[in-house]
VEXDREN-2710 file (C-alpha; in Angstrom, 1 decimal):
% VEXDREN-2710
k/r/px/py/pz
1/UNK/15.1/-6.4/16.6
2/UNK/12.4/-3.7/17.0
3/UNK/11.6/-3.4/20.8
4/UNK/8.3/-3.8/21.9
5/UNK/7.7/-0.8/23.4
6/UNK/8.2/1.2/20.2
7/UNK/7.0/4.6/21.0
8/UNK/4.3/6.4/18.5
9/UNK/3.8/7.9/16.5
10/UNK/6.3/5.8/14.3
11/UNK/4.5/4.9/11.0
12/UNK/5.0/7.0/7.6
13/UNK/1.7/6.7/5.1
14/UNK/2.8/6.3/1.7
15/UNK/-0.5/7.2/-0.2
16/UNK/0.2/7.4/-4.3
17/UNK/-2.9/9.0/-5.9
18/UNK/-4.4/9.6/-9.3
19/UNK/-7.7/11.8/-9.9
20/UNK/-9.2/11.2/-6.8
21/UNK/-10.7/13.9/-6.2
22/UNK/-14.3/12.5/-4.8
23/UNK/-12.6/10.2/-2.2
24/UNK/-8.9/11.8/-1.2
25/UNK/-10.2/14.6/1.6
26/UNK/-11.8/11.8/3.0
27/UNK/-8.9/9.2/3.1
28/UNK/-6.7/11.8/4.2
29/UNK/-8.9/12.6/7.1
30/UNK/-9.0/9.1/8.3
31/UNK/-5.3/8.6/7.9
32/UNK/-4.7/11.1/10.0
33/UNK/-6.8/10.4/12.8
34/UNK/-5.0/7.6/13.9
35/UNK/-2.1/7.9/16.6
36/UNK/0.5/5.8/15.2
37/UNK/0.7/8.2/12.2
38/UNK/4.1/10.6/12.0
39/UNK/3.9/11.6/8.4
40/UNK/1.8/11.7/5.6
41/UNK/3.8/11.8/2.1
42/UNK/1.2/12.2/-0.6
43/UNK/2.6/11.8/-4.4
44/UNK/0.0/13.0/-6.7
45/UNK/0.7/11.1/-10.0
46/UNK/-0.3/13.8/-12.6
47/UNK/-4.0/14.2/-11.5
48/UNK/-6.3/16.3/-14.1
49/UNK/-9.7/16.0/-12.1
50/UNK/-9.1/19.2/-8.9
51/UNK/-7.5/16.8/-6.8
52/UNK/-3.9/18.9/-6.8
53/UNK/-5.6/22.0/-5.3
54/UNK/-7.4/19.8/-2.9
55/UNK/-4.2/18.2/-1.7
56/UNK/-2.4/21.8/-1.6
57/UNK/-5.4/22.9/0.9
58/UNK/-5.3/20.3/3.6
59/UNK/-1.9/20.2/3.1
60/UNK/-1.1/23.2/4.7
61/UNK/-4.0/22.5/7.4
62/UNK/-1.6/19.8/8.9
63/UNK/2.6/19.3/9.1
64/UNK/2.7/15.9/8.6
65/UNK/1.3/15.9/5.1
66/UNK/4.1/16.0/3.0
67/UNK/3.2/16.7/-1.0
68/UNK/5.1/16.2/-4.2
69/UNK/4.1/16.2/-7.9
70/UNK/4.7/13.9/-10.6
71/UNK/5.0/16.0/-14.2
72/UNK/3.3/13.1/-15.5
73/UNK/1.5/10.1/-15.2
74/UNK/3.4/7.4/-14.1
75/UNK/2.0/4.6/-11.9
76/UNK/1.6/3.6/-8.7
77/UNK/4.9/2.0/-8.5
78/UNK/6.8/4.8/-9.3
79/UNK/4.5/6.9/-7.4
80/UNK/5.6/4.8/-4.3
81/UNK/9.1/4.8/-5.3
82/UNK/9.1/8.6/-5.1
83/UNK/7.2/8.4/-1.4
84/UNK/9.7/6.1/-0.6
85/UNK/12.3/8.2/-0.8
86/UNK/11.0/10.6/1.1
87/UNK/10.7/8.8/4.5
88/UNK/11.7/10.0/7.7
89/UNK/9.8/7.7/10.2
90/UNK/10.8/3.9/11.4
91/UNK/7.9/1.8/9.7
92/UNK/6.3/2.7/6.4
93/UNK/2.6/1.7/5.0
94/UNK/1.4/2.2/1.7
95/UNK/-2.0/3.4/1.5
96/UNK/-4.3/3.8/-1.6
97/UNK/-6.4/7.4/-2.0
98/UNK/-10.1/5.5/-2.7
99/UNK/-11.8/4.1/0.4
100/UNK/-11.1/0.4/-0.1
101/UNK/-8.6/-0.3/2.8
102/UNK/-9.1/1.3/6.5
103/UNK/-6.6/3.6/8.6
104/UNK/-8.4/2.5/11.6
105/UNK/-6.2/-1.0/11.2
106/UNK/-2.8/0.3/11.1
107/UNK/-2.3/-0.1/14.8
108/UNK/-3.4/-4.1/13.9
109/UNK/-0.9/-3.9/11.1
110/UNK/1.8/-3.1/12.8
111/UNK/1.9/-4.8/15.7
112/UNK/4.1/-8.0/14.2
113/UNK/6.6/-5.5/14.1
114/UNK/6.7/-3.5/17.3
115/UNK/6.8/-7.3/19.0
116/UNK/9.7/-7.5/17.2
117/UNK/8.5/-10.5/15.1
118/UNK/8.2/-9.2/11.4
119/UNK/10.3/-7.3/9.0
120/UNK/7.3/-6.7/7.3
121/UNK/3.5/-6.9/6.8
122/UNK/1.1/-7.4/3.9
123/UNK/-2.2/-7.4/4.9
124/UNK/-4.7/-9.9/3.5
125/UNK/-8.7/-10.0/2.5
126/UNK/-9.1/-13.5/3.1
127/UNK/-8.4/-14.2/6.3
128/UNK/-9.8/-13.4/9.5
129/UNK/-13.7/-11.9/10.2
130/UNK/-13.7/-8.9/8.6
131/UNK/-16.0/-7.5/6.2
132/UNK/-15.7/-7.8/2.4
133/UNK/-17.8/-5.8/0.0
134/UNK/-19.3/-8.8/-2.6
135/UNK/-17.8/-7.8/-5.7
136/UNK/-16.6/-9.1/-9.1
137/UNK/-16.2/-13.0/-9.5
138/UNK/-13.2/-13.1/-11.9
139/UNK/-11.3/-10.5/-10.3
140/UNK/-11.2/-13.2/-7.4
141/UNK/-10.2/-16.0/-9.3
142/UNK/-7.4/-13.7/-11.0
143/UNK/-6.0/-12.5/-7.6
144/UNK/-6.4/-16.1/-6.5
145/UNK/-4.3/-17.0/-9.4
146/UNK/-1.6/-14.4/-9.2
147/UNK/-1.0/-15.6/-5.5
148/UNK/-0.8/-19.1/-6.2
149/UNK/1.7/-18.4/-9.0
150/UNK/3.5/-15.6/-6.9
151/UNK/3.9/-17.9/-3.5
152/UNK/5.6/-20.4/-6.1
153/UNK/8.7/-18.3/-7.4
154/UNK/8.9/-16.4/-4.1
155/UNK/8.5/-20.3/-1.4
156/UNK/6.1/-17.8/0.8
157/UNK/2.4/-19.1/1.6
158/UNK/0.6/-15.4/1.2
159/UNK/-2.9/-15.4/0.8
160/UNK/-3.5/-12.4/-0.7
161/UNK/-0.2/-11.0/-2.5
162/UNK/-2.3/-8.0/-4.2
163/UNK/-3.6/-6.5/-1.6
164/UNK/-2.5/-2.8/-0.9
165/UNK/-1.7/-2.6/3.2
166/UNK/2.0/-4.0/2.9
167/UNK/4.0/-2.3/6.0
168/UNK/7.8/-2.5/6.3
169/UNK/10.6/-1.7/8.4
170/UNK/11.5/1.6/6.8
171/UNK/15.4/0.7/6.2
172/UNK/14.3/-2.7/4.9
173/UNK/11.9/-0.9/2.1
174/UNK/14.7/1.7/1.1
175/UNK/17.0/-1.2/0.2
176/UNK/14.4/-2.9/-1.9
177/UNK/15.1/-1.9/-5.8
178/UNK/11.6/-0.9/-7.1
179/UNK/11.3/-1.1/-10.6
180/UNK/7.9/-1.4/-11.4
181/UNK/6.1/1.4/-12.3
182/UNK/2.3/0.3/-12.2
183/UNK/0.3/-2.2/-10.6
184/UNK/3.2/-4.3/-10.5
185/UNK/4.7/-3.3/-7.3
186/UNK/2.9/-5.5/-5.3
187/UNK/4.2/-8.9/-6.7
188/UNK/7.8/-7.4/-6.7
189/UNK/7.6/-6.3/-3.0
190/UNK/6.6/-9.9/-2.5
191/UNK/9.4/-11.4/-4.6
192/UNK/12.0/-9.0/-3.4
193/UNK/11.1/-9.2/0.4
194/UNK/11.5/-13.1/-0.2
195/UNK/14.7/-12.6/-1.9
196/UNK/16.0/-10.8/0.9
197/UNK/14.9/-13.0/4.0
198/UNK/12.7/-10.5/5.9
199/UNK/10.4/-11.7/8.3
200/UNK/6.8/-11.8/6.8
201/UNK/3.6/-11.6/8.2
202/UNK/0.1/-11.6/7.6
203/UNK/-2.5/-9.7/9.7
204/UNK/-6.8/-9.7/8.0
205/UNK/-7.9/-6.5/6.9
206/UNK/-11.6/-5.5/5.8
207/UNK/-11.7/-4.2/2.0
208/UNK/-14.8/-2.0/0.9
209/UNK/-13.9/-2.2/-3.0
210/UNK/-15.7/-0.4/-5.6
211/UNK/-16.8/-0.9/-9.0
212/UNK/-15.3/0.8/-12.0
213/UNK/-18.3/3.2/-12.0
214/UNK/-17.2/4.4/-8.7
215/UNK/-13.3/4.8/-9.7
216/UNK/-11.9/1.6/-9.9
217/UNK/-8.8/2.0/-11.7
218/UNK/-6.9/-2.2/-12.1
219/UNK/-8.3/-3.8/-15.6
220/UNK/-7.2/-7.2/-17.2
221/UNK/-4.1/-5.1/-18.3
222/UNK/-2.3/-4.9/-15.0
223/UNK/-3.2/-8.9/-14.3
224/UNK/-0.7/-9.3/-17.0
225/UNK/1.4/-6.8/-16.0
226/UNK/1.3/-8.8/-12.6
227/UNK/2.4/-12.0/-14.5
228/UNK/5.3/-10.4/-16.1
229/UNK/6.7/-8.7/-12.7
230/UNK/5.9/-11.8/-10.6
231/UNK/8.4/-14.0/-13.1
232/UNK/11.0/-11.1/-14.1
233/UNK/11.6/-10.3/-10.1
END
């Protein structure tokens, strides 16, 4: 059991990224500010848009970013997979490079765990008061769906299995076996974490998502991709 006086800073950041150039320096920046932060591994997934040779710069402005290159484009999943294997620190977050999810709620995040409570900790949209940028209708319903359908293979009540904050116990995330390459990481955390009995909980996070004309990279192809992971794992 994790004690609950778990000194920081304790948490690796496990930020995949893919030509994002306009929003990284910015994420990166915000990352780092917070206290529970020991490492920053960055895995830049074949970027063609200058974000390399920004992520080279601050890179060697600060030791705790950590950098490595995929040859070519691969995904978020195996983006993560290569982060993953990478980590030095007790608890690990994933963290996307756009602005959609907040640093500042890490320290929220991971509290389940320092009490000693939780394995692990997916963060959710739809609970608690935060804000929520009004977005797209059907993108709701879909990730509505996707829950529903991953909470019924996996027995867990999630509310929000997409969502990208999803903190482990670092020893418990080595020993899941990642497969998924895209998108579909995030309904085989879910499945696999089930599979193995860790301790999950949920903690609200605030989500400032942006339209495809600022970046916005899912489409209709990864909902299916979602299906197919959520029954295969």
């Amino acid at each position: 059991m994790m004690p609950t006086n778990f000194p920081m800073p304790c948490l690796a950041v496990l930020m995949p990224v893919f030509n994002e150039a306009a929003t990284v320096e910015t994420i990166i920046a915000r990352v780092l500010e917070q206290r529970c932060v020991a490492e920053l591994i960055i895995v830049d997934d074949c970027s063609t848009d200058g974000t390399r040779a920004l992520l080279e710069k601050l890179a060697a402005a600060d030791p705790r970013i950590r950098l490595h290159f995929h040859s070519a484009n691969q995904g978020k999943g195996a983006a993560t997979r290569t982060a993953i294997s990478e980590i030095k620190a007790p608890l690990a977050i994933i963290q996307d490079a756009d602005l959609e999810y907040d640093p500042a709620e890490y320290e929220a995040l991971i509290a389940p765990i320092l009490q000693g409570k939780a394995d692990a900790v997916f963060g959710s949209r739809f609970i608690g008061g935060h804000a929520h940028r009004v977005l797209y209708f059907w993108h709701m319903i879909g990730n509505k769906g996707l829950t529903l359908l991953s909470n019924m293979f996996t027995n867990l009540n999630l509310s929000d299995m997409e969502c990208c904050y999803k903190v482990f116990v670092s020893e418990k995330l080595r020993a899941i076996p990642i497969t998924e390459n895209g998108f579909g990481i995030e309904p085989e955390l879910a499945a696999k974490s089930a599979r193995m009995g860790l301790r999950i909980y949920e903690v609200g996070v605030s989500y400032s998502g942006r339209t495809y004309a600022e970046g916005k990279k899912i489409t209709w192809q990864d909902g299916f991709r979602a299906l197919y992971a959520i029954i295969k794992a």
